[in-house]
C-alpha positions as a Markdown table, in Angstrom:
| # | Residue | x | y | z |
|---|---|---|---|---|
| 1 | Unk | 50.9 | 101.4 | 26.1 |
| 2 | Unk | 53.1 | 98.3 | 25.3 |
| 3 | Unk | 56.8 | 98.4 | 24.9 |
| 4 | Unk | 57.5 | 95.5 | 22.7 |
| 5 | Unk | 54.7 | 95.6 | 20.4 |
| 6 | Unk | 52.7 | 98.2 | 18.5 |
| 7 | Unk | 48.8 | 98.5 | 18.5 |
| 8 | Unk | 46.4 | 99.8 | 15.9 |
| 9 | Unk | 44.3 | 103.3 | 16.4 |
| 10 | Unk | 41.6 | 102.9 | 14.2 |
| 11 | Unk | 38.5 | 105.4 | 14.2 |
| 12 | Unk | 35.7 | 104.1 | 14.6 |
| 13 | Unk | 32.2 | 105.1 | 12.5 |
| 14 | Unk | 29.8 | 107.6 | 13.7 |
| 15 | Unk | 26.9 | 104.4 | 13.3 |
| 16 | Unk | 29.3 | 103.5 | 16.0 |
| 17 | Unk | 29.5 | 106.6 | 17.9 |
| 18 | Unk | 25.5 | 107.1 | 17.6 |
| 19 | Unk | 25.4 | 103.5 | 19.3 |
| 20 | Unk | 27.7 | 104.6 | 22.0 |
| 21 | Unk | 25.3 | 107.4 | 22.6 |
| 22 | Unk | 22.8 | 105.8 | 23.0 |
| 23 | Unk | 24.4 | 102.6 | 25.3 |
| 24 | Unk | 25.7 | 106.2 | 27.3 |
| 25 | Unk | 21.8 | 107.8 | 27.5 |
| 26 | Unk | 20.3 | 104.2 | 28.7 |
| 27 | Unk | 23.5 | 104.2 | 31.3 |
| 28 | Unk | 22.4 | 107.6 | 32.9 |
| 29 | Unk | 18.9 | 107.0 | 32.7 |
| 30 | Unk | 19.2 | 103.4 | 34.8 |
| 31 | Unk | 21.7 | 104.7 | 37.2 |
| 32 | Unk | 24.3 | 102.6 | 35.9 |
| 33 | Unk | 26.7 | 105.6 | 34.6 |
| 34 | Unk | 29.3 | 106.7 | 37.3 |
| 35 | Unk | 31.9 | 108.7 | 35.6 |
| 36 | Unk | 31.4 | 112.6 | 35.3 |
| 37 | Unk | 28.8 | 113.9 | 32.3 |
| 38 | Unk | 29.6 | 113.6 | 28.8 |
| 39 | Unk | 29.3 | 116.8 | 26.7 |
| 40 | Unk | 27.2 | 115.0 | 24.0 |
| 41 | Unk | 27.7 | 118.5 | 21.5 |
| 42 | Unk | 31.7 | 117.8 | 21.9 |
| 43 | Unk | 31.2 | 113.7 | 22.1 |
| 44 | Unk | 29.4 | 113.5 | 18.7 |
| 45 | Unk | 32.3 | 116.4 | 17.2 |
| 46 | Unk | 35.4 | 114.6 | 18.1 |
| 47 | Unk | 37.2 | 111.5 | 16.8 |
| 48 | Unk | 37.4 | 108.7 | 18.5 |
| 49 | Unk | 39.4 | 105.9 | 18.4 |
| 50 | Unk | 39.5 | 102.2 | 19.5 |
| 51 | Unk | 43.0 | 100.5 | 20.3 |
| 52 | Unk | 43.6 | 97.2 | 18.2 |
| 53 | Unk | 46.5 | 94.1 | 18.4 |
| 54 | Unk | 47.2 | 92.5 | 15.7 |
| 55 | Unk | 47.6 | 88.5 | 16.5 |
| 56 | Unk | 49.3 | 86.2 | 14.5 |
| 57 | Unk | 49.8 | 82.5 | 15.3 |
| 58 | Unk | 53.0 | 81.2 | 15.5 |
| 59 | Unk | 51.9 | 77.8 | 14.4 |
| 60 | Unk | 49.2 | 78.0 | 11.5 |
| 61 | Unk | 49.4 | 81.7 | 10.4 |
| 62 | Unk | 45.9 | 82.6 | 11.5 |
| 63 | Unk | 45.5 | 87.0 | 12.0 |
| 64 | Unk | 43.0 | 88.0 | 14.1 |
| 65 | Unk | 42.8 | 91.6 | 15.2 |
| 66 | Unk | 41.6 | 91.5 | 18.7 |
| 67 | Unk | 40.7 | 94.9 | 20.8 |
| 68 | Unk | 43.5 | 96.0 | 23.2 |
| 69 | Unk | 41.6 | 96.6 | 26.3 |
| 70 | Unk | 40.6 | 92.8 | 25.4 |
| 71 | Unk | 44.1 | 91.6 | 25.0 |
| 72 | Unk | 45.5 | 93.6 | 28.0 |
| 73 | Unk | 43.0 | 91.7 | 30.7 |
| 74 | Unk | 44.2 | 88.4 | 29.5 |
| 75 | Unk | 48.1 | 89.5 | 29.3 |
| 76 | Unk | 50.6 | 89.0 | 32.6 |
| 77 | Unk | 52.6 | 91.9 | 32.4 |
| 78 | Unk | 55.3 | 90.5 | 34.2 |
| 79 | Unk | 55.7 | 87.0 | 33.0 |
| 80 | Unk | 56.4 | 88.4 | 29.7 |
| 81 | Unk | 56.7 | 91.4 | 27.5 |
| 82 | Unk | 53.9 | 90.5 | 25.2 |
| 83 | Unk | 50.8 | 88.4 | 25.4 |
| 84 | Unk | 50.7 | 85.1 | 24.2 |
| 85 | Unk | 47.0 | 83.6 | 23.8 |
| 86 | Unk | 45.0 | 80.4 | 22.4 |
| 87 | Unk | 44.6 | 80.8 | 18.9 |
| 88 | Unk | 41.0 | 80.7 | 18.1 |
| 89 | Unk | 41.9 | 78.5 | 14.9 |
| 90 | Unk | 44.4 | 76.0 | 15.7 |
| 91 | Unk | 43.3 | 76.1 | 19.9 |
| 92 | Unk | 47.4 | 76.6 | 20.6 |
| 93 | Unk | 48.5 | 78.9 | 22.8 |
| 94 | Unk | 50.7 | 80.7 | 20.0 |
| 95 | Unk | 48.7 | 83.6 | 19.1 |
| 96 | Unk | 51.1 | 87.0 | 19.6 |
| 97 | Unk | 51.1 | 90.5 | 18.4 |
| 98 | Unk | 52.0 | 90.6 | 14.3 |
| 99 | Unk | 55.7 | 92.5 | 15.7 |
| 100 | Unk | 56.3 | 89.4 | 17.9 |
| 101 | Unk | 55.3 | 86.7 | 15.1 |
| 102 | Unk | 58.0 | 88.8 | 12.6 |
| 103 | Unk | 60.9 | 88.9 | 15.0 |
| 104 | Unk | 60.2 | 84.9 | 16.0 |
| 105 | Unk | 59.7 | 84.1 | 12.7 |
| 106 | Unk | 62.9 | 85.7 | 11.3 |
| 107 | Unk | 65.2 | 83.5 | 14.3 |
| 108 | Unk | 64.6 | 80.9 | 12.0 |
| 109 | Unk | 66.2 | 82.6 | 8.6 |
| 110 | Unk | 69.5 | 83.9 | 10.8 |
């Protein structure tokens, strides 16, 4: 979980979930599922939730709202305390979490 930055849980649908069933069943049944049994009963009973960042460019203003998991592959930890990334508008690398744009953004007006 970041520090510096907050991330969206949003649940997601159960057309979703029943997709994610099924991607699971065709797993098991082509021997490409290694982690431990699902419970389907408790799978299809419980909420679930996918973990979003909301991306704002620095330059032009374009939001995108981009999957964690996503987000956290592409982000060096320890070159800085929030991910900076291309901005899929503008091609600038400029595009931070919605947090980081408000705090950068408000330098400016102090």
């Amino acid at each position: 979980m970041p520090e510096h930055f907050k991330t969206l849980k949003l649940k997601i649908s159960s057309e979703e979930k029943k997709a994610r069933l099924e991607d699971y069943k065709w797993a098991m049944e082509n021997n490409l599922y290694f982690g431990p049994p699902v419970d389907i009963n408790v799978f299809l009973s419980r909420d679930i939730y996918d973990e979003y960042v909301l991306l704002k460019c620095l330059d032009c203003g374009f939001e995108e709202k981009t999957e964690f998991d996503i987000v956290e592959e592409m982000w060096d930890e320890y070159e800085s305390d929030y991910p900076i990334l291309h901005c899929p508008r503008c091609g600038k690398p400029k595009s931070v979490p919605i947090d980081i744009y408000h705090k950068q953004k408000l330098k400016v007006f102090k």
